[in-house]
C-alpha positions in Angstrom: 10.2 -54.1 9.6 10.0 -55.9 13.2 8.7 -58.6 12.2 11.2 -59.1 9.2 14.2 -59.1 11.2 17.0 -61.8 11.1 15.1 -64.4 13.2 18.7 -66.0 14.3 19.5 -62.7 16.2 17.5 -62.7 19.4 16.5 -59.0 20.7 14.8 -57.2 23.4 11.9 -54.6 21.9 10.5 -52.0 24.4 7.6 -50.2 24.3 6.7 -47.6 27.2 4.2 -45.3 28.2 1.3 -47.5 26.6 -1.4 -45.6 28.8 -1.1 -43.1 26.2 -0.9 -45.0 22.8 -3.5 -44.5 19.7 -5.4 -47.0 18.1 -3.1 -47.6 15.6 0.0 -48.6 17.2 -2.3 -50.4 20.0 -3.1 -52.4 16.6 0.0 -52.9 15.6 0.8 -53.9 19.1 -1.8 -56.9 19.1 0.0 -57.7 15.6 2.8 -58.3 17.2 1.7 -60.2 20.3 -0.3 -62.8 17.7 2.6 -64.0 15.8 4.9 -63.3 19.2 5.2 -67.1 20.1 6.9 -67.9 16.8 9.1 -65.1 16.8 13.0 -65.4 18.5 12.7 -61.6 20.2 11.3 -60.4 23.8 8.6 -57.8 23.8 8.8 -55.2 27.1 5.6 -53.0 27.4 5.5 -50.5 30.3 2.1 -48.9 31.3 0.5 -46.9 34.2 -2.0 -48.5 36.1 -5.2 -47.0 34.3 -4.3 -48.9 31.1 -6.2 -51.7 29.9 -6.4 -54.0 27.2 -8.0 -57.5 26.5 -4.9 -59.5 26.3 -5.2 -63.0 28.0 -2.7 -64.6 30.3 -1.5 -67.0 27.4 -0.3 -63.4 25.3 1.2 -61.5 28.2 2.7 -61.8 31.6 2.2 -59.0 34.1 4.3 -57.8 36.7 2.8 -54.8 38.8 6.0 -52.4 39.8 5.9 -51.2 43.5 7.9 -48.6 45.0 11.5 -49.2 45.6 11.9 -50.6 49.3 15.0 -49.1 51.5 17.6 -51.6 49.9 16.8 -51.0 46.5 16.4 -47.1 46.9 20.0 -47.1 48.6 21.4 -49.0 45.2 19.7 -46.4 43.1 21.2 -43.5 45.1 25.0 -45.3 44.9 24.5 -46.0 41.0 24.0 -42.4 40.7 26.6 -41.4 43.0 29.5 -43.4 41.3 29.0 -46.2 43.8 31.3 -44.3 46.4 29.9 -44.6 49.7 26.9 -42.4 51.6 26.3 -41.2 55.0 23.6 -43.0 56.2 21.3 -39.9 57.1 21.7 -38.5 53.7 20.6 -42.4 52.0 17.5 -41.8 54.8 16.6 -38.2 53.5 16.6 -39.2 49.9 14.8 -42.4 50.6 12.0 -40.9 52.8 11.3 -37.6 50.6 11.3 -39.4 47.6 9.0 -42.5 48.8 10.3 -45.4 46.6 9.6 -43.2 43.9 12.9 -43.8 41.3 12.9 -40.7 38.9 12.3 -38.7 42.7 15.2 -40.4 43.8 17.2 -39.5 40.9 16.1 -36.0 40.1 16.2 -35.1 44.4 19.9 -36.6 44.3 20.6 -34.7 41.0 19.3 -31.5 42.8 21.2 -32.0 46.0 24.8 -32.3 43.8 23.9 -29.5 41.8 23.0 -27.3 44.8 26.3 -28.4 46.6 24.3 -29.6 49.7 25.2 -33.6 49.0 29.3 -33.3 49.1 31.8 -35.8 49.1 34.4 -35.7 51.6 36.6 -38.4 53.7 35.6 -40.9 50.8 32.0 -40.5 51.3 28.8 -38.6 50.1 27.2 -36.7 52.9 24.6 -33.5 53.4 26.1 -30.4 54.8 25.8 -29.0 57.9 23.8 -26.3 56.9 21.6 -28.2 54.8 18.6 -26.7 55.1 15.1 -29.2 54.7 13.1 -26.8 54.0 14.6 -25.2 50.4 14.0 -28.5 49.2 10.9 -29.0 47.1 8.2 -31.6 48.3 6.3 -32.9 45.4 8.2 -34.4 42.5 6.8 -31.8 40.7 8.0 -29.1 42.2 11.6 -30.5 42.2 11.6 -30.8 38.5 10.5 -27.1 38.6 13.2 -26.0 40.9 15.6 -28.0 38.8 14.7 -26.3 35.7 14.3 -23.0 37.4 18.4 -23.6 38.2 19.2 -23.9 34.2 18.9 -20.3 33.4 18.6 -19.0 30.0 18.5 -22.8 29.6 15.2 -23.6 30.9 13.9 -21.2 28.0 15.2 -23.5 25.0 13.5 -26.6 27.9 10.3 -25.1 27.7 10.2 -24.5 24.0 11.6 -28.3 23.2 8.8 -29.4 25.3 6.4 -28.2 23.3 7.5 -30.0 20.1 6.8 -33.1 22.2 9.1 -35.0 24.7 11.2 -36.3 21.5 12.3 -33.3 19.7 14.5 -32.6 16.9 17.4 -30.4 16.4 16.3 -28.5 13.3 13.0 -27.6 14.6 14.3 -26.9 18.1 16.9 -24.2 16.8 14.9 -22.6 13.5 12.0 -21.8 16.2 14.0 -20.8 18.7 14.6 -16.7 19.1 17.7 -17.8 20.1 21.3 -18.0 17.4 22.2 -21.8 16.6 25.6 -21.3 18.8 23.2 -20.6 22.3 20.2 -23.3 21.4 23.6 -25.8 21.4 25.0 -24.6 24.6 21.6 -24.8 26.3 21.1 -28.6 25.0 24.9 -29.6 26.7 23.4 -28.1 29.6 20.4 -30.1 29.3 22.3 -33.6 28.9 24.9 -32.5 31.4 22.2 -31.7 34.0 20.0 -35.5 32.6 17.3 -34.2 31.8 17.4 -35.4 28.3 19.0 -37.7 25.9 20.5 -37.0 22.6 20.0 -40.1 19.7 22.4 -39.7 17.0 20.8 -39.9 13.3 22.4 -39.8 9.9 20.3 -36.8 9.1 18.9 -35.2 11.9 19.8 -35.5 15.7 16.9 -36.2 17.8 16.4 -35.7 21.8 14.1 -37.3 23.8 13.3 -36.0 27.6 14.5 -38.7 30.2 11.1 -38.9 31.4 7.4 -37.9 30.3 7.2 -36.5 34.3 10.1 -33.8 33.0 8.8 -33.2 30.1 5.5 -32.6 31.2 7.4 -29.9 34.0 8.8 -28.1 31.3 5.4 -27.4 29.5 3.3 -26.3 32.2 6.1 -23.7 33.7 5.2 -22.0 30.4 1.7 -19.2 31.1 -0.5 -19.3 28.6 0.3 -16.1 26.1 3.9 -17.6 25.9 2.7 -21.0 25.1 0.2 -20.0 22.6 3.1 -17.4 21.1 5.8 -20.8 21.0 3.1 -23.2 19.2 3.0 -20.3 16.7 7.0 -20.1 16.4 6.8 -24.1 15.8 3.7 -24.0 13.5 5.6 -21.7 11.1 8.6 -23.5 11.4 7.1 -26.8 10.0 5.0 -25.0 7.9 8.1 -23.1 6.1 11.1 -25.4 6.5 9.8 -28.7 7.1 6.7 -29.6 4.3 7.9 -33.2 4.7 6.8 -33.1 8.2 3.5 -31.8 7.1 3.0 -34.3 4.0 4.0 -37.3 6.4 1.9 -36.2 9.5 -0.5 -33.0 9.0 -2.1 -33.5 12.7 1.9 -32.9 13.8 1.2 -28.7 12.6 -2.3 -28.8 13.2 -1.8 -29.8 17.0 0.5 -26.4 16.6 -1.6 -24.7 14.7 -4.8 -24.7 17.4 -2.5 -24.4 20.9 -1.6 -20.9 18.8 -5.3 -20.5 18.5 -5.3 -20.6 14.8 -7.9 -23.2 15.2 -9.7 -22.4 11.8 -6.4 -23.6 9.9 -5.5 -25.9 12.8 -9.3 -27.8 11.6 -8.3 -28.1 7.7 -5.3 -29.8 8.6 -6.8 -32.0 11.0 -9.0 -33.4 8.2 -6.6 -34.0 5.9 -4.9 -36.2 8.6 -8.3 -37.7 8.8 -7.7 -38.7 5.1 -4.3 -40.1 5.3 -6.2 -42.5 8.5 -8.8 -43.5 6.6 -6.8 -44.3 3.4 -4.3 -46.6 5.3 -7.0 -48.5 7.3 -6.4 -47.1 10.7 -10.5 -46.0 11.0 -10.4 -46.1 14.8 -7.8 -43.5 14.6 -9.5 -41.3 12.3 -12.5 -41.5 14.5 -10.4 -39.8 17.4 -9.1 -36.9 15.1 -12.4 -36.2 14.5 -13.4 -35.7 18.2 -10.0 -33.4 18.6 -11.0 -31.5 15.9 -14.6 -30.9 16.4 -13.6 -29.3 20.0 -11.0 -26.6 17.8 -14.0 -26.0 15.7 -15.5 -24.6 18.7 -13.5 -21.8 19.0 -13.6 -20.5 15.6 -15.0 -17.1 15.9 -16.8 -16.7 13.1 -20.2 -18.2 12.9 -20.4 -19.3 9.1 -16.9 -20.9 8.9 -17.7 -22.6 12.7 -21.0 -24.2 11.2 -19.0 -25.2 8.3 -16.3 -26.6 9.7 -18.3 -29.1 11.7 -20.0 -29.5 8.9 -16.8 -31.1 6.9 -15.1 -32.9 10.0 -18.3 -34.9 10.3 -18.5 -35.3 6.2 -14.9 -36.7 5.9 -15.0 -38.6 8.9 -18.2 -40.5 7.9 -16.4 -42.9 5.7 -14.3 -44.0 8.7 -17.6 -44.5 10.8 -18.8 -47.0 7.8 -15.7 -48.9 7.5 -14.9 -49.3 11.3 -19.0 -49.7 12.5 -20.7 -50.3 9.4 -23.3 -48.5 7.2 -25.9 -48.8 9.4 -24.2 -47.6 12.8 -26.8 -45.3 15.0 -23.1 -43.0 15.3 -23.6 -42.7 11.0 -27.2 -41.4 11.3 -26.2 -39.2 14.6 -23.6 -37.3 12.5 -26.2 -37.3 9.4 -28.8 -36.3 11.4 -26.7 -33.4 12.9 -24.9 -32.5 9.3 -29.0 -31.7 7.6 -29.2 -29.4 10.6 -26.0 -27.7 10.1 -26.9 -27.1 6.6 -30.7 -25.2 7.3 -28.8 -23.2 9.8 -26.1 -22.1 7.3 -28.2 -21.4 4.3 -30.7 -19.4 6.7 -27.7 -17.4 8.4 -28.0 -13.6 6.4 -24.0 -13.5 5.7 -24.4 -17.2 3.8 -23.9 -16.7 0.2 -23.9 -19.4 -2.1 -21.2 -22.1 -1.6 -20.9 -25.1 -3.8 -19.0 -26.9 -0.8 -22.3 -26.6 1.0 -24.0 -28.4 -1.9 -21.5 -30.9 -2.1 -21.5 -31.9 1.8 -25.3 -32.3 1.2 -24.9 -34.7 -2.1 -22.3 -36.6 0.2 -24.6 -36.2 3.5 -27.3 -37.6 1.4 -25.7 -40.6 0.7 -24.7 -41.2 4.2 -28.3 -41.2 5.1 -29.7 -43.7 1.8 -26.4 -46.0 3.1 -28.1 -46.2 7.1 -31.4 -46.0 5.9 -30.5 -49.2 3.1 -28.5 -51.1 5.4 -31.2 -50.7 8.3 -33.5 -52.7 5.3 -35.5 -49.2 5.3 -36.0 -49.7 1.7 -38.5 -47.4 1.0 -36.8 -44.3 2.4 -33.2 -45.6 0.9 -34.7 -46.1 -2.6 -36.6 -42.6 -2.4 -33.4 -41.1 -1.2 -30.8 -43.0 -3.8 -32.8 -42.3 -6.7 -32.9 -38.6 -6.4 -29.4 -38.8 -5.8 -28.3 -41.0 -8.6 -30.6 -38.4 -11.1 -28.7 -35.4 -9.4 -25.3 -36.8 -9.9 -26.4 -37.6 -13.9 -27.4 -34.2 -14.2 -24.6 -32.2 -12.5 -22.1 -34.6 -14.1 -20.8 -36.2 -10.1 -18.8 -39.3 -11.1 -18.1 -40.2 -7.9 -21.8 -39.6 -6.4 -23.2 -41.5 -9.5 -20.8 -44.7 -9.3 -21.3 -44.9 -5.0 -25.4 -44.6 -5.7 -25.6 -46.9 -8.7 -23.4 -49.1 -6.3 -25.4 -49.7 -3.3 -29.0 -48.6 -5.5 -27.9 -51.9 -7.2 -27.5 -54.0 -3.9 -31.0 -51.9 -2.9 -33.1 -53.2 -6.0 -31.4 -56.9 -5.9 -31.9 -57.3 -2.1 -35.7 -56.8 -2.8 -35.8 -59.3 -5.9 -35.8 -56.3 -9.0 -33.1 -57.8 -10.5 -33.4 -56.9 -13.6 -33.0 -52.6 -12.2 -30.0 -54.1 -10.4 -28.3 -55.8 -13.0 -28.4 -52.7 -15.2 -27.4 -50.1 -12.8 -24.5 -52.5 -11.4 -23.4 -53.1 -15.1 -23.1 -49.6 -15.4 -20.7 -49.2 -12.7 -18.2 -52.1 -14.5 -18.4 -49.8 -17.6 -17.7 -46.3 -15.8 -15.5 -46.9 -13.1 -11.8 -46.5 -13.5 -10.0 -49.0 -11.8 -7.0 -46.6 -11.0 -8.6 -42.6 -10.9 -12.0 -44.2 -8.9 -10.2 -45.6 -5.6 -10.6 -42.5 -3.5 -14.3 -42.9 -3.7 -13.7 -45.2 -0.9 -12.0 -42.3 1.0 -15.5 -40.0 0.7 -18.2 -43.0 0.9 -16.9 -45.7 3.1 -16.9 -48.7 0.8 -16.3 -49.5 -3.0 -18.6 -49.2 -6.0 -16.1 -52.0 -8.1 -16.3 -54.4 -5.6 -19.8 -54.2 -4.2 -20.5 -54.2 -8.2 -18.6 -57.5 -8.8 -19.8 -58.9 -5.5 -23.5 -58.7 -6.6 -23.1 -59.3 -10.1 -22.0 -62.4 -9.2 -24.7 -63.3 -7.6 -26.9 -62.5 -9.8 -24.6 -64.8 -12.4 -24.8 -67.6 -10.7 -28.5 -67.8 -9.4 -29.0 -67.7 -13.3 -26.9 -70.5 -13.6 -23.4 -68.8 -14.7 -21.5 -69.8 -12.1 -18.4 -69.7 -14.1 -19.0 -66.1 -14.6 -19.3 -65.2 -11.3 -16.0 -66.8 -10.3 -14.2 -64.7 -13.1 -16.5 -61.5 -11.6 -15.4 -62.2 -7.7 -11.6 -63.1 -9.1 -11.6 -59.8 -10.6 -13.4 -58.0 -7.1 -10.4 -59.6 -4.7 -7.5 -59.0 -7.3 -8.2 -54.9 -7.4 -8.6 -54.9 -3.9 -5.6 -56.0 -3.6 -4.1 -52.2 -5.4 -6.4 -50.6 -3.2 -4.1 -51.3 0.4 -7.2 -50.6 1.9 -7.9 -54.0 4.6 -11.4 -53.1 4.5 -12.0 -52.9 0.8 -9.7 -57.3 0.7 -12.3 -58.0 3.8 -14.7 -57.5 1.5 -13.9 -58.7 -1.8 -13.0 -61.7 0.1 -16.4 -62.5 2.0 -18.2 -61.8 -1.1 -16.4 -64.7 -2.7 -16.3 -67.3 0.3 -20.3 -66.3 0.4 -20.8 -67.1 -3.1 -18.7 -70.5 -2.6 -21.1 -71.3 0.1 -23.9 -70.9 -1.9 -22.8 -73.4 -4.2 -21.2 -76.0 -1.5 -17.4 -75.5 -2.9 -15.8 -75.9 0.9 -12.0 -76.6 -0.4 -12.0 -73.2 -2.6 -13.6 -72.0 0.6 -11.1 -73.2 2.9 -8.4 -71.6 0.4 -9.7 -67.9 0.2 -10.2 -68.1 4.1 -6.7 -68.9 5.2 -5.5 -66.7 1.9 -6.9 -63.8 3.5 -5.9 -64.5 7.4 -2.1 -64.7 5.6 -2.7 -61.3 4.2 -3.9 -59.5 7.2 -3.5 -61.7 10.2 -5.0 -60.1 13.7 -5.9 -57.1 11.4 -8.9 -58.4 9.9 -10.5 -58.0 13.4 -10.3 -54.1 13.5 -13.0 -54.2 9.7 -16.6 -54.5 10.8 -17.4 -56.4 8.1 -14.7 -59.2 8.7 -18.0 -60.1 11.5 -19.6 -61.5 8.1 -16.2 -63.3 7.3 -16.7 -65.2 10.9 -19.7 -66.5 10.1 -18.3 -68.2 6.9 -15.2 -68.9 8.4 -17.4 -71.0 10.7 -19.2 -73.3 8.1 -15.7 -73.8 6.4 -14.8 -75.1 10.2 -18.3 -77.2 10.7 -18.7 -74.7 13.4 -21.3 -72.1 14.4 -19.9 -70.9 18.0 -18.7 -67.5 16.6 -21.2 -67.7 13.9 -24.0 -67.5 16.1 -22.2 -64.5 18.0 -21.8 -62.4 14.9 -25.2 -62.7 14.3 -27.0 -62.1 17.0 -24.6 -58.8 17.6 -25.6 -57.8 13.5 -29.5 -58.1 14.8 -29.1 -56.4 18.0 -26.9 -53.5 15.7 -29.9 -52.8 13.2 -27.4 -53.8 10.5 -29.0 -57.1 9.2 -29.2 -56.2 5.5 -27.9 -58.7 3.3 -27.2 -61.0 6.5 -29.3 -63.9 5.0 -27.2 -64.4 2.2 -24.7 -65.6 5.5 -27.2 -67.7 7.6 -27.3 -70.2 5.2 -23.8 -70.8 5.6 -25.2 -72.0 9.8 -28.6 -73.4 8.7 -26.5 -75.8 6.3 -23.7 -77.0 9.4 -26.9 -77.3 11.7 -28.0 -79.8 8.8 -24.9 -81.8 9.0 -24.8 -81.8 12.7 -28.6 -83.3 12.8 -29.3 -80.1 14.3 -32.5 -79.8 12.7 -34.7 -77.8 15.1 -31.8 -75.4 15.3 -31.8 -75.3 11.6 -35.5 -74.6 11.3 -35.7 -72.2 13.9 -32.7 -70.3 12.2 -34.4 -70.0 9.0 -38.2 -69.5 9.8 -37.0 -66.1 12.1 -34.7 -65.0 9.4 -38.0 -65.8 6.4 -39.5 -63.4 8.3 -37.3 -60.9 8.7 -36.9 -60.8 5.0 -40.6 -61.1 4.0 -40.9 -57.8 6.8 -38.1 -55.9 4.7 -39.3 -57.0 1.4 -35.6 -58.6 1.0 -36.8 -61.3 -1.8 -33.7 -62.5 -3.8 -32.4 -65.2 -1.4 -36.1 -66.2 -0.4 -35.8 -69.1 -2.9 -32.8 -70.8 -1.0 -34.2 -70.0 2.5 -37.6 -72.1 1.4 -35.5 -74.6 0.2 -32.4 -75.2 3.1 -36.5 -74.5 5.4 -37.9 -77.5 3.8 -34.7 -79.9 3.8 -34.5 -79.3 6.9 -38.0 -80.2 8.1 -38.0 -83.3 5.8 -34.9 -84.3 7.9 -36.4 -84.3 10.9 -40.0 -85.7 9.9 -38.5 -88.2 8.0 -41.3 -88.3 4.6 -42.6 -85.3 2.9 -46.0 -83.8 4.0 -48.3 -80.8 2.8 -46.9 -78.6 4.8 -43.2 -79.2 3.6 -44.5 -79.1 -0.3 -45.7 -75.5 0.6 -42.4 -74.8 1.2 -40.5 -75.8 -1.4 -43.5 -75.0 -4.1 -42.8 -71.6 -2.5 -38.9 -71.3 -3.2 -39.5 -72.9 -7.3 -42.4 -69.1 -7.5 -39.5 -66.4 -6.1 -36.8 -68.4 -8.2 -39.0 -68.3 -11.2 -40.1 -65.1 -10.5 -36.5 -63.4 -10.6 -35.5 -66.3 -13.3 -33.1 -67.7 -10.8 -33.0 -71.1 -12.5 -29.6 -72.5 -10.6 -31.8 -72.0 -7.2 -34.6 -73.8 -9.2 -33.0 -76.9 -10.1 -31.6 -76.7 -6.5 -35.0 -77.0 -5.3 -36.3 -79.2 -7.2 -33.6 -82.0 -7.4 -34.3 -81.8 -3.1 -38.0 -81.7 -3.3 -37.9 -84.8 -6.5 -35.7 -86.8 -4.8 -37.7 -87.1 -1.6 -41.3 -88.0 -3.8 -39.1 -90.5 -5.9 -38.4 -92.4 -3.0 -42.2 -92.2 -1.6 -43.1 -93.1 -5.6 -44.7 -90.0 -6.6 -43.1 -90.6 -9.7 -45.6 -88.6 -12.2 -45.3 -84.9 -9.7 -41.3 -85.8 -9.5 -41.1 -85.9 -13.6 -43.3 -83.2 -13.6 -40.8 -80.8 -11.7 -37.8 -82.7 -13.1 -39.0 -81.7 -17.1 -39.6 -77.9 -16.0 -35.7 -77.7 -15.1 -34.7 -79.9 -18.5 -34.0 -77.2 -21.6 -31.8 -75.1 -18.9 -30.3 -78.3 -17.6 -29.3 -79.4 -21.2 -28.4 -76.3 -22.6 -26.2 -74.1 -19.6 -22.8 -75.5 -19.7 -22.0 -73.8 -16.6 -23.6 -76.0 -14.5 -22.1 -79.3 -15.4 -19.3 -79.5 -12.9 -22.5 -78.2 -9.9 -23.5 -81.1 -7.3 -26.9 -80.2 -8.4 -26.6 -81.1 -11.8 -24.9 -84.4 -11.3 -27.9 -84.8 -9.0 -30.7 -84.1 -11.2 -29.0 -86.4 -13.8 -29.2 -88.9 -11.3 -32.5 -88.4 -10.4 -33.8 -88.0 -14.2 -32.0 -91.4 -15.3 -34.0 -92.7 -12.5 -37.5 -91.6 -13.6 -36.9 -92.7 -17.3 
């Protein structure tokens, strides 16, 4: 809504109190300081000291705020005093009790009126002469106290308005208060009369806001703890019977209530579902905090059973958040797996356990969470043992969901390792099953998306076979339900799937489009999706760049998350090509060769051996035996997994160099072997690699 202002009408914006903002409006925050030097308004943030952030100089400007000196304290105290004049003594007592400090200054002067000790007389404020020093609070603290304290019945309706938060509304404010609608009003007008708070008018509600987080704050803790937990429960039913907007829109708002009244059981369930509504809207860092909140109100569930359990769930619903913000394979994933298979022994062994079919869900679920580390750590032996229990379980108990996340990444499992045949079946499967409108809050329980890691991978598979084509339409399709899902990390994805594909098959325009497509659709928020570290490094070879490329990489490697990263380092070893960066290039693609060949990750072997041995012939400058290894070796895994298109890729490379060093018999040789699926895949015809190998046939005959 900011941002779509009338840009002719310049405006101030202020935000305060940023020490303590969430993740998600510190997100939207950085949204609004990328696009800030185009827009026609001033931003204002205020902050205590302890807050950081990692805006640069260009973004921001920052001015640290000192205590008021003596001249600006005395304009304070005469703003607030009607600008009449002040005995000097009483500007000195204010200014040296107070110590610069302006909501001191203006509470202590408040308190001072109100006690009749500052008077005016002879046209000028002055203290008493039996003002006594000593009935006069020292720490701000306690003068907010001792103003309260002089409210009377007052200070009651203070208190229970601080709880709500320090911007309260009037309908909850007088339905929880013991209090008739007639007295909660006359204690408000004594609030506002004695400053404490603010009243902002609304078509629907009024809403009041405490003058300062300080008052606020002084309101709350004058409460002892039985009252306090006895007003949460007053507000907690309140929302909970009057206000169910409040608790569709913002759960967390009653379960915040909910576990100060030590209902912490209900307070937990809540919690989650607030979880949900995070994780559905993209804001994963936020749902990662909830889940720390709520695993501390777990704690104090009495009961053993239901305090096992609900661990148990927080870390199940949460898990999806952990994927999407840190990435399948995060060490925080397999701490909470870890943790959850304990959690389970120690409820099924507990006497008073009797069966619970949410138990065996959270394992079917916790199951997956381990195969999804365990598969993108390239453990592939334990993922495959683990996914293929899982996928026969779902079959037989009839689990959609389970059956279409499993098949999903099961898919990516069996094609990463070069059984592509397996992969292409299961992933076909998913296309057929999966309802593109009923299947989206899969993503909410898993973490990612069976449709679009299904598309994604299909269309790999279609265009190492030579259907390019195909695999547009399949990728097209991927990015276009993304799109319905509104979930930024499920676009990310659909999105580097395609730009990876289109650097697979050297299309850098259509490249360039999807790339600046998708930083129009999400802008500084494709930064907070872990995966958008993959779009960097594409972004990169669109650019000619590897800077960042190089970064993302290193930090993918040092995270244990380098699954499936070799179908993005060709992207660098090809710019390294370009740049005549050969030994760069080489070194690149030798380490990452045997990374893959330690993980048994096969199906991009054929383009490795052939990007390995292009680049070697560039820097020796004719072929040798060595370099024919290499690129004999990449024709075997392409023929092995009938990856023609990466054939022919190889071999117009490979027959091009021994045409020009007149090895003209092997170079027909190799050029024949590609000829029927030259001739007869129409796909193809508009590739650079089949205009080469034309070129290069015409030449032989």
């Amino acid at each position: 809504m900011i941002l779509s202002l009338d840009s002719e009408k310049k405006f101030m914006l202020i935000i305060e109190d940023l020490h303590w903002i969430d993740p998600t409006s510190l997100e939207f925050i950085n949204q609004l300081l990328g696009t800030i030097s185009e827009e026609n308004y001033f931003l204002l943030l205020t902050s205590r000291p302890e807050f950081e952030s990692d805006w640069s100089d260009e973004q921001i400007a920052t001015i640290e705020l000192y205590t008021l000196n003596q001249v600006f304290a005395h304009e304070l105290i005469k703003t607030i005093l009607g600008q009449k004049e002040v005995a000097k003594d009483a500007l000195n007592y204010i200014v040296e009790r107070a110590d610069g400090i302006p909501l001191f200054i203006e509470d202590l002067t408040q308190m001072l009126l109100e006690q009749k000790q500052l008077v005016f007389e002879n046209e000028m404020y002055c203290l008493t002469e039996k003002f006594d020093k000593s009935s006069v609070p020292v720490t701000l603290k306690g003068l907010l106290n001792a103003r309260l304290d002089r409210l009377g019945f007052a200070k009651e309706t203070a208190q229970l308005a601080a709880a709500i938060g320090r911007e309260f509304s009037y309908e909850l404010l007088t339905n929880s208060s013991l209090h008739d609608e007639a007295m909660v009003q006359a204690d408000l007008n004594t609030l506002l009369e004695a400053n404490l708070i603010y009243r902002h008018r609304r078509v629907h509600n009024e809403m009041y806001i405490f003058r300062h987080a300080l008052i606020r704050d002084a309101a709350y803790d004058g409460m002892i703890a039985t009252r306090r937990k006895e007003v949460h429960g007053r507000i907690a039913d309140t929302i909970e019977t009057s206000l169910p907007e409040v608790v569709n829109e913002n759960p967390f708002e009653l379960a915040r209530h909910l576990a100060i009244a030590e209902k912490h059981q209900k307070a937990s369930k809540l919690g989650l579902e607030a979880i949900r509504k995070h994780i559905k809207n993209s804001a994963n860092q936020e749902a990662l905090r909830l889940h720390d909140i709520i695993k501390d109100w777990v704690t104090h569930i009495k009961d053993e059973i239901p305090k096992l359990k609900g661990e148990l769930e927080a870390n199940i619903v949460v898990s999806a958040a952990a994927a999407l913000k840190e990435g399948w394979g995060s060490q925080n994933q397999f701490k909470m797996a870890t943790r959850n298979t304990e959690l389970i022994a120690v409820i099924r062994a507990n006497e008073d356990y009797n069966i619970d079919p949410d138990i065996n869900d959270f394992e079917i679920k916790n199951d997956w969470a381990l195969f999804s580390y365990y598969h993108a750590q390239s453990k592939s032996k334990e993922a495959k043992e683990i996914g293929e229990q899982l996928i026969e379980k779902s079959i037989i108990n009839g689990n959609h969901n389970v059956e279409m996340a499993i098949s999903s990444f099961l898919g990516q499992s069996y094609f990463i390792s070069g059984d592509i045949d397996k992969s292409e079946k299961l992933l076909e499967t998913v296309i057929q099953k999966f309802n593109l409108n009923d299947d989206k809050a899969i993503c909410l329980e898993y973490g990612f998306d069976p449709y679009i890691f299904a598309t994604g991978l299909l269309g790999f598979i279609y265009c190492f076979r030579g259907f390019p084509k195909k695999a547009m339409q399949s990728y097209e399709n991927g990015i276009k339900y993304s799109k319905t899902t509104e979930n930024d990390s499920l676009v990310v994805t659909a999105y580097v799937f395609m730009v990876c594909f289109l650097s697979i098959i050297d299309n850098k325009n259509l490249s360039e489009k999807y790339v600046d497509e998708l930083h129009n659709l999400l802008g500084d928020k494709l930064k907070q999706v872990w995966v958008s570290c993959l779009f960097d490094i594409l972004s990169d070879w669109v650019n000619n760049k590897t800077n960042i490329a190089e970064e993302q990489r290193e930090a993918i490697i040092n995270a244990g998350q380098s699954l499936a990263l070799s179908y993005y380092e060709p992207s660098m070893a090809k710019t390294y090509i370009v740049q005549k960066e050969y030994d760069k290039a080489i070194e690149l693609l030798q380490n990452s060769i045997e990374r893959q060949v330690k993980h048994h990750e096969n199906s991009i072997l054929p383009l490795f051996y052939n990007l390995l041995g292009v680049s070697m012939l560039k820097k020796e400058g004719n072929i040798n035996s060595e370099i024919e290894k290499i690129f004999k070796k990449s024709i075997e895994h392409s023929e092995k997994m009938n990856f023609n298109l990466l054939k022919l890729l190889t071999i117009t490379n490979y027959s091009e160099v021994l045409i020009k060093e007149k090895q003209l018999e092997k170079a027909k040789s190799l050029l024949e072997s590609v000829k029927e699926f030259s001739d007869t895949t129409s796909e193809i015809k508009d590739l650079d690699a089949y205009q080469k190998y034309i070129h290069l046939y015409m030449q032989i005959k």
